[in-house]
N, C-alpha and C positions, 0 to 999 in steps of 0.2 A: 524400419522405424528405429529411430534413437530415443536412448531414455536418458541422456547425458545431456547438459548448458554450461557453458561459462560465459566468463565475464570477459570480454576486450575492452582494457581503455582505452584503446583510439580504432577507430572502423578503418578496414584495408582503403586508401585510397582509390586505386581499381581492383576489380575481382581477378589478382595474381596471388599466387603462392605467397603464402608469408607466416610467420610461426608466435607462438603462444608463451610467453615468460612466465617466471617468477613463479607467486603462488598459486595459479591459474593450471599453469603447467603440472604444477606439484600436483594438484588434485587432481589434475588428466589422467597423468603417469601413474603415482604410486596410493594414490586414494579407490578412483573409478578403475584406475588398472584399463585405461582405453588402448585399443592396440592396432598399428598401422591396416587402413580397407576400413575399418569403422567411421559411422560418420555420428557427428555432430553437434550440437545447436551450439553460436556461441550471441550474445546479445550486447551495448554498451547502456541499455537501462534507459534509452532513447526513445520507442517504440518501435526499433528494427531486430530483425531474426536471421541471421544467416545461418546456411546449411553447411557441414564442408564435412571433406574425406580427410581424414589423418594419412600422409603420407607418410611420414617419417616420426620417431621420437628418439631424441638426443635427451642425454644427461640434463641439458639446461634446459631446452625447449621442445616443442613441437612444431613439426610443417604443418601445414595446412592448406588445401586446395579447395578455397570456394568453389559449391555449386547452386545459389540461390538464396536470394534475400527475400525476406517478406515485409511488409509493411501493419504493423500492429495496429487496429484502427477503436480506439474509444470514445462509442455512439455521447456516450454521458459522462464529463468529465465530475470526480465524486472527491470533493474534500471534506476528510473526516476531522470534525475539533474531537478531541476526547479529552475528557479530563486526566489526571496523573490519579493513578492509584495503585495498587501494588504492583512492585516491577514484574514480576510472574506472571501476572493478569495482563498488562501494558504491555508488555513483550509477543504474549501470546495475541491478544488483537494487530499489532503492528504485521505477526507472519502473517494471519489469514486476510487481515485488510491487502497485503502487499497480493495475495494471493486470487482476491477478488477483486481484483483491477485498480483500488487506489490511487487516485493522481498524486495527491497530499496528505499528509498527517499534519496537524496542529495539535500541539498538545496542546491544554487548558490548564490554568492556575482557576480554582474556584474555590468555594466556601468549605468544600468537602473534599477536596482533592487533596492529594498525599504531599506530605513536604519535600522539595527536594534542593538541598544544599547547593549553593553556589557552584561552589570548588567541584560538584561533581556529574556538574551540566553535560560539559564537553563529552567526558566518558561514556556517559548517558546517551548523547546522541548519537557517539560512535557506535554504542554496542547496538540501537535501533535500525542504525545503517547496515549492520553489517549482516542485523537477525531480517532484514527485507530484500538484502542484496542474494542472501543464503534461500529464504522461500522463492525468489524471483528464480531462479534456478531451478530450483525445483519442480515451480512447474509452468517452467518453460512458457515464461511470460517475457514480453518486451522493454515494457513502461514501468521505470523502478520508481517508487513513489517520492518525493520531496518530503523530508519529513526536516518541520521546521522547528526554530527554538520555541520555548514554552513561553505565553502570554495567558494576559488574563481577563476574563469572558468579557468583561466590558472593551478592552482592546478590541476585540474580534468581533463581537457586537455592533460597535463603531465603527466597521470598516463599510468603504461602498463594495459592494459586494452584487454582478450582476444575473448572478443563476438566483436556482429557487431556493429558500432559505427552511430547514426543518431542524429543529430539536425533537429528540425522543420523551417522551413522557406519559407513565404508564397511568397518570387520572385524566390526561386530556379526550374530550371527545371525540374524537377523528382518530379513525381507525390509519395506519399506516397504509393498510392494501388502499384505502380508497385514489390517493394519489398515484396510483400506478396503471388505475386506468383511464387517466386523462392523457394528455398528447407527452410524448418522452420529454424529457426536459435537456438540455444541450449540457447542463453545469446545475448542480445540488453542493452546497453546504450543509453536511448533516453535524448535528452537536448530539453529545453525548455526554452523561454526568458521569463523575467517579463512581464510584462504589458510597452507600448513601446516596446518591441523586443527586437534584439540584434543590436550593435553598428557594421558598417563594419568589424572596425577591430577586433572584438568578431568571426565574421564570418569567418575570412581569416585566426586566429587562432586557430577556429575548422577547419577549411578544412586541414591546412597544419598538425595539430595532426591526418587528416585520417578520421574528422568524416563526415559523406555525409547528406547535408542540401534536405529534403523532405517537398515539397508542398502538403497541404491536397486543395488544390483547388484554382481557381480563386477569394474568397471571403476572406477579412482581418478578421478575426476569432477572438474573445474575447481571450487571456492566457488560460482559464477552460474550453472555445469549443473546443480550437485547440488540449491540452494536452489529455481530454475526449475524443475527434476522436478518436487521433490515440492509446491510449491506447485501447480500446473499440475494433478497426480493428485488434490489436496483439493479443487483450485475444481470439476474434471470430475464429481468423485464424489458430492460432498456439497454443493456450493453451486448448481452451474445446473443 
C-alpha cells in the first residue's frame, strides 16, 4: 500500500511508461523522498486514480510504469455555497469539503460575509485551488472540486438549479438527520452563512427560491462545525 498522490496534467494516453515533471516531480523526489520499486497514486482531479511503480528518478523527472486505473464514483454530487468569512475559517472548510468529496464550492457574497477586495479575487481563488488540489492528495481522492468566483445569494438563489435545495439554519424546525433517511438524492445544494449567519431576509429569500432551512441541533455551532456536520452526514449516508 502507498501513502503518496500526485497530480498529472494530462492522463497517459495508453498505459506506457511515461514520466512525472516540474513541481510534481520535486515533491516525488526531494519532499516524499519516493524511491525506484515504490508505487504510487497519481490523479488529474478528474475522478480517475492510477496506480504506478517508479522505475526510475532523474534530476528532472520521474518514469513511471502504470499498473491500474480506478474510476472514482460520486453517488451524490454536493455543491457547497458558503458564505466569505475569515480566510483561516474559508481555507480550512475548503481542505476538508475537498476532503469529503465536494463537487463545487460557491463562495457567497451576503449581509454578514467578509469583504473581499477586488484586486485580490484572483489570488484568493488561486490560493483555494491550490489549499484543495494539496488536501485531494492527501487523501487520495479523484474528483478536485470546482471551486467558483464569489456571487451573491440572490444570484445563486435565482439560478435553476435541479437537485435538492438546503440551507443550514440552527432555529429551523427540521432536523438535518431527517433528510437522510428518505431516498439518496442524485445532487444537494447546501448554503451555508458566514460566521453571524444569515440575515432574515437572506432566509425568506432562500425559502421563497424553494431552498428548505435544516437544523443540525439545539447547540449555535461555529460556520466549520456546522458546514463539517453536515457534509460529513451526506458523504456517510449517501456517497461511501
Amino acid at each position: 500500500m502507498t501513502s503518496n498522490q500526485f497530480f498529472i496534467s494530462r492522463w497517459p494516453g495508453s498505459l506506457t511508461r511515461f514520466s512525472l515533471e516540474g513541481q510534481e516531480h520535486h515533491h516525488l523526489f526531494r519532499v516524499a523522498r519516493v524511491k525506484p520499486g515504490n508505487l504510487v497514486w497519481l490523479t488529474d482531479g478528474q475522478g480517475r486514480r492510477l496506480l504506478a511503480e517508479v522505475e526510475s528518478i532523474e534530476e528532472e523527472r520521474t518514469w513511471l510504469r502504470p499498473l491500474k486505473v480506478i474510476e472514482e464514483t460520486v453517488k451524490t454530487r454536493v455543491i457547497l455555497g458558503l458564505g466569505l468569512t475569515r480566510p483561516a475559517v474559508f481555507e480550512f472548510i475548503v481542505q476538508k469539503a475537498t476532503e469529503l468529496g465536494v463537487s463545487e464550492i460557491q463562495p457567497l457574497l451576503t449581509r454578514r460575509s467578509l469583504l473581499l477586495p477586488p484586486d485580490r479575487l484572483e489570488k484568493k481563488i488561486q490560493r483555494w485551488e491550490k489549499i484543495a488540489r494539496e488536501a485531494l492528495k492527501q487523501c487520495k481522492g479523484g474528483s478536485l472540486p470546482l471551486i467558483a468566483r464569489p456571487l451573491k445569494l440572490d444570484q445563486v438563489a435565482g439560478r435553476e438549479i435541479s437537485g435538492s435545495k438546503f440551507y443550514l439554519s440552527e432555529d429551523s424546525p427540521r432536523y438535518f438527520r431527517d433528510i437522510l433517511m428518505t431516498e439518496r438524492r442524485d445532487e444537494v445544494y447546501l448554503l451555508a452563512g458566514p460566521e453571524g449567519g444569515w440575515a432574515e431576509e437572506e432566509k425568506e429569500l432562500m425559502n421563497r427560491a424553494g431552498f428548505q432551512g435544516l437544523s443540525l441541533g439545539s447547540r449555535v455551532l461555529r460556520t466549520e462545525t456546522a458546514v463539517l456536520s453536515a457534509l460529513s452526514l451526506i458523504s456517510h449516508f449517501w456517497n461511501w
